[in-house]
VEXDREN-2710 file (C-alpha; in Angstrom, 1 decimal):
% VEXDREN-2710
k/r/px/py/pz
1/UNK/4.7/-8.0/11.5
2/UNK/4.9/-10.3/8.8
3/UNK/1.8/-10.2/6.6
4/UNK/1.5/-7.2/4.5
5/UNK/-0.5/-5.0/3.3
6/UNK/-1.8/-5.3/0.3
7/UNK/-2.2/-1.3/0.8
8/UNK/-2.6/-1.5/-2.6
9/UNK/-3.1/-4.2/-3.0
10/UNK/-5.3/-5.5/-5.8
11/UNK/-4.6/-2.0/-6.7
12/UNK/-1.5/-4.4/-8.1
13/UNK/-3.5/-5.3/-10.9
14/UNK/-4.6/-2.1/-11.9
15/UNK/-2.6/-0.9/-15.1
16/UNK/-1.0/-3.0/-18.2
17/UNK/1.7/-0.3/-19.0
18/UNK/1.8/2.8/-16.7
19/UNK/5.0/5.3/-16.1
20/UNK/6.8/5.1/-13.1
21/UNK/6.6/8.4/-10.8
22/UNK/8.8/7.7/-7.4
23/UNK/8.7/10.8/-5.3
24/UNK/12.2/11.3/-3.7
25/UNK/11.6/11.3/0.4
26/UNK/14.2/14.6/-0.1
27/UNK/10.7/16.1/-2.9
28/UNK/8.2/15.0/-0.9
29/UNK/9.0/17.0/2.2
30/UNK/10.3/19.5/0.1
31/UNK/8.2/22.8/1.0
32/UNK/7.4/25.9/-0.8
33/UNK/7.3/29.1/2.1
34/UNK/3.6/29.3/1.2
35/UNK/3.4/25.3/2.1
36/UNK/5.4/25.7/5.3
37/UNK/2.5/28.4/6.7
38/UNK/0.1/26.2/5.8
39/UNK/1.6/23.6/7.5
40/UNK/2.4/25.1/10.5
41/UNK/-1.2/26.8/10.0
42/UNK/-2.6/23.0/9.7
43/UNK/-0.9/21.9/12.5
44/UNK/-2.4/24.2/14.6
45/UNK/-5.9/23.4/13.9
46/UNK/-5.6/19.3/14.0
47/UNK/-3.2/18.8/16.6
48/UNK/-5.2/18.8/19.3
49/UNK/-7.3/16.1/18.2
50/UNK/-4.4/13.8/17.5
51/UNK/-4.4/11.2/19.3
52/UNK/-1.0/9.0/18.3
53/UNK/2.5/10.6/18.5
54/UNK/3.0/9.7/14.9
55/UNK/-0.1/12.0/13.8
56/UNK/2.1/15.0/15.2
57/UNK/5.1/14.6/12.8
58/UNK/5.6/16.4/9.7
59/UNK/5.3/13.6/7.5
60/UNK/2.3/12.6/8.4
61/UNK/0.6/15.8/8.3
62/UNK/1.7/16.6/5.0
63/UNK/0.0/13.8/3.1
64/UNK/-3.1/15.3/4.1
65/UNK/-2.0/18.8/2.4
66/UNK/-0.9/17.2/-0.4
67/UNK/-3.8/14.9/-1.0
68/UNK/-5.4/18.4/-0.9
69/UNK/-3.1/20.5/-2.7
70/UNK/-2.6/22.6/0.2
71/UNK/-6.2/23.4/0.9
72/UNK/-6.4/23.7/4.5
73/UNK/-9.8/23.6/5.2
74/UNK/-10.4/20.6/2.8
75/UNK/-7.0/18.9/4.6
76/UNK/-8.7/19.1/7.8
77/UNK/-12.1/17.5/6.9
78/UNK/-10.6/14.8/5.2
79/UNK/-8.3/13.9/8.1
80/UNK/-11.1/14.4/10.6
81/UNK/-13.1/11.6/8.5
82/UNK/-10.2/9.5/9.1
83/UNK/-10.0/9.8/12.5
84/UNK/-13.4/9.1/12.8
85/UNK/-13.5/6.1/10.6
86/UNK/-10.3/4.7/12.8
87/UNK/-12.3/5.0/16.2
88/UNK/-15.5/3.3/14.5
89/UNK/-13.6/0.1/13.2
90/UNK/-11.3/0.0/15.6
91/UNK/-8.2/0.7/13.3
92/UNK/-5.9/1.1/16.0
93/UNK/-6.0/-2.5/17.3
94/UNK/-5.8/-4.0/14.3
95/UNK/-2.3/-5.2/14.2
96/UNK/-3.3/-6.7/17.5
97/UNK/-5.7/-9.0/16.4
98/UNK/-5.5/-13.2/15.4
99/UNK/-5.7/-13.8/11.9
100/UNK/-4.7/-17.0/12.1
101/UNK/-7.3/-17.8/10.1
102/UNK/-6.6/-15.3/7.0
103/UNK/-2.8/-15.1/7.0
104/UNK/-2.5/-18.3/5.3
105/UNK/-5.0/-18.1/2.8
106/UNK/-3.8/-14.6/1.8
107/UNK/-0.4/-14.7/2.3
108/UNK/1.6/-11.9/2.6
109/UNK/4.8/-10.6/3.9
110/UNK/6.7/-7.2/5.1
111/UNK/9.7/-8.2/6.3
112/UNK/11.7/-6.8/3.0
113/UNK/13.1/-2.8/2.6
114/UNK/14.1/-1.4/-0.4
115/UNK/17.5/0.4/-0.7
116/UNK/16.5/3.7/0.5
117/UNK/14.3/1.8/3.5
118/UNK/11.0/1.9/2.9
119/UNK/8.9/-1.2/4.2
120/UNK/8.1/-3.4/1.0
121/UNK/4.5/-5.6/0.7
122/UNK/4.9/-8.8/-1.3
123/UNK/2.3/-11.3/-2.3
124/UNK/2.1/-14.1/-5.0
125/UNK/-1.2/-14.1/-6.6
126/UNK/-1.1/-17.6/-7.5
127/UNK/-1.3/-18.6/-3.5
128/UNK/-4.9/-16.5/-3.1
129/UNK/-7.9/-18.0/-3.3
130/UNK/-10.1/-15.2/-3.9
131/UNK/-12.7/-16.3/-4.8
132/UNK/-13.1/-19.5/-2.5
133/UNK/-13.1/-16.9/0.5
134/UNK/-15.6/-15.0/-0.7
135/UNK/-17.6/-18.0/-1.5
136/UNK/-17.1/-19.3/2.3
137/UNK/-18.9/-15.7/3.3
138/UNK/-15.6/-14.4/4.4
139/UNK/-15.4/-11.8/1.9
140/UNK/-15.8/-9.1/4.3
141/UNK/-13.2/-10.6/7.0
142/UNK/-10.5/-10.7/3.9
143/UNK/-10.8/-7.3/3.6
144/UNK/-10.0/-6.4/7.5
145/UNK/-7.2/-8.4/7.0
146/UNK/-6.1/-6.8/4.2
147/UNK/-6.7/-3.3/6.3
148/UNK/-4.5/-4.9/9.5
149/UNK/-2.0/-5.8/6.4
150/UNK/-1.6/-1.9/5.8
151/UNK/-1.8/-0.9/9.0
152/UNK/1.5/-3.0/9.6
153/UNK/3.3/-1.8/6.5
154/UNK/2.4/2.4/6.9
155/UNK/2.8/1.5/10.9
156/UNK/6.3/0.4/9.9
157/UNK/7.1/3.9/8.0
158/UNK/6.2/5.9/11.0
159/UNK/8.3/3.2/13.7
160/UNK/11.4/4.0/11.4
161/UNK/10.2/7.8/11.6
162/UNK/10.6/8.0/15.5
163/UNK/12.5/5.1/16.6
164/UNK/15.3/5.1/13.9
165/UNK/15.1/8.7/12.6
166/UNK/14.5/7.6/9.1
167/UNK/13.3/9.9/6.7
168/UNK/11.0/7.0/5.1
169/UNK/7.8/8.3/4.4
170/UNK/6.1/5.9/1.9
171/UNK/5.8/2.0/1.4
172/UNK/6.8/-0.1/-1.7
173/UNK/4.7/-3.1/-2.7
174/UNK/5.9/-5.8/-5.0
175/UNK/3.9/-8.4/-6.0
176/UNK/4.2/-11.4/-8.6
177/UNK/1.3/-12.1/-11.1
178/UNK/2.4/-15.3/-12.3
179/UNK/-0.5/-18.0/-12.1
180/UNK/-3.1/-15.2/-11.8
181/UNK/-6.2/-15.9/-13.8
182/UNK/-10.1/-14.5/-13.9
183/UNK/-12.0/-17.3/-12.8
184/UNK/-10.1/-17.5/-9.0
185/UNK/-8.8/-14.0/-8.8
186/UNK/-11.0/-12.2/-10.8
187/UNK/-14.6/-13.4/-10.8
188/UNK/-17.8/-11.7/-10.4
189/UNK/-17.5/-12.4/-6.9
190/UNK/-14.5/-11.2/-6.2
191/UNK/-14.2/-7.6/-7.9
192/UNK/-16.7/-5.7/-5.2
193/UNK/-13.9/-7.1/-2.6
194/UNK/-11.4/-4.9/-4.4
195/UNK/-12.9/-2.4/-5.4
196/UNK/-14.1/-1.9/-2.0
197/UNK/-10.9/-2.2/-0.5
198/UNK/-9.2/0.3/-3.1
199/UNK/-11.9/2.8/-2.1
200/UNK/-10.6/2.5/1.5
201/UNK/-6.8/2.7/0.4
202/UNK/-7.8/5.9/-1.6
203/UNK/-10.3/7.6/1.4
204/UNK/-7.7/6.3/4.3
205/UNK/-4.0/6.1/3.5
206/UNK/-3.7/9.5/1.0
207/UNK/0.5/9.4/-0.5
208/UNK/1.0/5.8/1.3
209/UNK/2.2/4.4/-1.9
210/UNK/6.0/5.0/-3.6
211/UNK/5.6/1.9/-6.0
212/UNK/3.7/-0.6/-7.0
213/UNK/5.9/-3.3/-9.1
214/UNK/4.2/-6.5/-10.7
215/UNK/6.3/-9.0/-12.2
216/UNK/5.0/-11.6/-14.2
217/UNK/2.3/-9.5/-15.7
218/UNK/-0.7/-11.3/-17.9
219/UNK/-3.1/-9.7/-20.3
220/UNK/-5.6/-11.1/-17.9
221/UNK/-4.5/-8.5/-15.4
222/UNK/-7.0/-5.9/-17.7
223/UNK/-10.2/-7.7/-16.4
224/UNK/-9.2/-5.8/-12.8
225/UNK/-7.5/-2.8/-14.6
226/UNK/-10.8/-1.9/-15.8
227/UNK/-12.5/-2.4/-12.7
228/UNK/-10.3/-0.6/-10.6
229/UNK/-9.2/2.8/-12.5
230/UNK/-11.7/4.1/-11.6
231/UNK/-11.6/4.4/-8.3
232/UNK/-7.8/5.2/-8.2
233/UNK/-6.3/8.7/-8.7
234/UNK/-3.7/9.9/-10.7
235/UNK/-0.7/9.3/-8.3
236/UNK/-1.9/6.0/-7.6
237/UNK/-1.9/4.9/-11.0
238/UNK/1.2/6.8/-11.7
239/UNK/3.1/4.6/-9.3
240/UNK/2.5/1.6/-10.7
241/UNK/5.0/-0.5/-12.7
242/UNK/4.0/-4.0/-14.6
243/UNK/6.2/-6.2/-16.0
244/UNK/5.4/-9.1/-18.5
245/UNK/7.5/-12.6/-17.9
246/UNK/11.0/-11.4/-19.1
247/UNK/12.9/-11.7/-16.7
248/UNK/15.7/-9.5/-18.7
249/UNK/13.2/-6.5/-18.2
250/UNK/11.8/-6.6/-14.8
251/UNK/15.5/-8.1/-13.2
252/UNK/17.8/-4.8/-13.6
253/UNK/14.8/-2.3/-12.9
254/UNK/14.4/-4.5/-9.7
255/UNK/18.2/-4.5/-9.1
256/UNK/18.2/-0.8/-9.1
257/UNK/15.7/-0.6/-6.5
258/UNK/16.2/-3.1/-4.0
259/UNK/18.6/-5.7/-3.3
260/UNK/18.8/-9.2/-4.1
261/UNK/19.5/-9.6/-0.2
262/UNK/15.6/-8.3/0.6
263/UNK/14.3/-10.1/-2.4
264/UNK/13.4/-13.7/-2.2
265/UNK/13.8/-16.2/-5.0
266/UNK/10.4/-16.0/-7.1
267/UNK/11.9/-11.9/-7.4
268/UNK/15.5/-12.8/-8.2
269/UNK/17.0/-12.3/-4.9
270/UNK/18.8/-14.8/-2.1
271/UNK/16.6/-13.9/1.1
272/UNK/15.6/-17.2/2.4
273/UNK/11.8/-18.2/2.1
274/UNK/9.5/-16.9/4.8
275/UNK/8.0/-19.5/6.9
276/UNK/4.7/-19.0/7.6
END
């Protein structure tokens, strides 16, 4: 479980100066007594359909009110869709496949936490070759791969759920901008691969994000930005943070949030480099 996500991937590039809005784990499972019935009234009416023990906890369930402000009805079509979509594309399996082939053109890794747990995505945009792969026709294999990258960092939350106990409901990625430019990343080519994968982080994974921190952050970066606000809603692009190249900015906000221990060099942290 080494290649991340990009959950959010491209989603990284999305906003040149945006505020930060963390949800606390102790605020997002924070009910109202009107949320609580309709929890337990949503439970009810989805439960038998879910298939995976991780579908039955609370956490999960609750993105799918909250995506829906409460809306029970609306809740339970939306997650229905998911379902649906899993068992058509064979989402479940996903982590099981080879991608061998992908993993070290779009490299990615999920082996970092932050300090309150949660499962971080990082990627260096100057090691994709965006568009190359979608010039080699395997624009629409990059974005499986990117899909199998989510489904390990969101399968992580919900292992730390039920195996450790941990009240980790969300994922952190963190991703460093430096050497990203329009021609490779950006291109013609290459912005219907994000957008479409965007669209599936927004249908698919509803309150997966926590943060989204770029480092490293170019002008450039608006080419995508423009592209992709669209498609993103508010707590999406409320979550993400960019940083330009001083290091004196990004370095104590990153301090504060997770340790130099589960940061590697490029992010001002001792972990030693992932070997691929």
């Amino acid at each position: 479980m080494t290649k991340l996500y990009v959950s959010t991937l491209l989603l990284v590039i999305l906003m040149w100066s945006c505020e930060l809005s963390s949800i606390s784990v102790e605020k997002y499972l924070t009910l109202t007594a009107s949320q609580k019935t309709a929890l337990d009234r949503f439970r009810q009416k989805v439960e038998p359909v879910l298939h995976a023990s991780y579908m039955k906890q609370d956490t999960y369930l609750i993105q799918w009110l909250r995506d829906r402000n409460f809306d029970i009805n609306s809740a339970e079509q939306k997650l229905l869709e998911n379902l649906k979509w899993r068992k058509e594309n064979g989402i479940d399996n996903m982590r099981n496949e080879d991608w061998s082939d992908m993993s070290l053109d779009i490299p990615v890794t999920i082996d970092t936490y932050d300090k309150t747990g949660r499962p971080i995505g990082v990627f260096d945009i100057s090691d994709w070759d965006t568009r190359g792969i979608v010039l080699q026709g395997r624009g629409q294999r990059a974005l499986r791969y990117l899909m199998s990258c989510v489904e390990n960092i969101t399968g992580q939350v919900y292992e730390r759920q039920e195996k450790f106990g941990m009240n980790v409901t969300q994922v952190v990625v963190l991703a460093n901008a430096d050497g990203f430019n329009v021609i490779q990343h950006a291109c013609p080519v290459c912005l219907p691969l994000w957008i479409q994968f965007v669209q599936l982080i927004e249908s698919y994974y509803p309150e997966a994000l926590d943060e989204f921190i770029i480092i490293n952050a170019t002008p450039a970066i608006q080419v995508v930005m423009e592209a992709i606000k669209p498609f993103l809603r508010k707590t999406n692009r409320d979550a993400i943070k960019v940083f330009d190249a001083n290091k004196a900015k990004w370095m104590p906000y990153m301090d504060a949030k997770i340790s130099k221990e589960e940061r590697r060099k490029r992010y001002g942290g001792t972990k030693p480099p992932f070997k691929y």
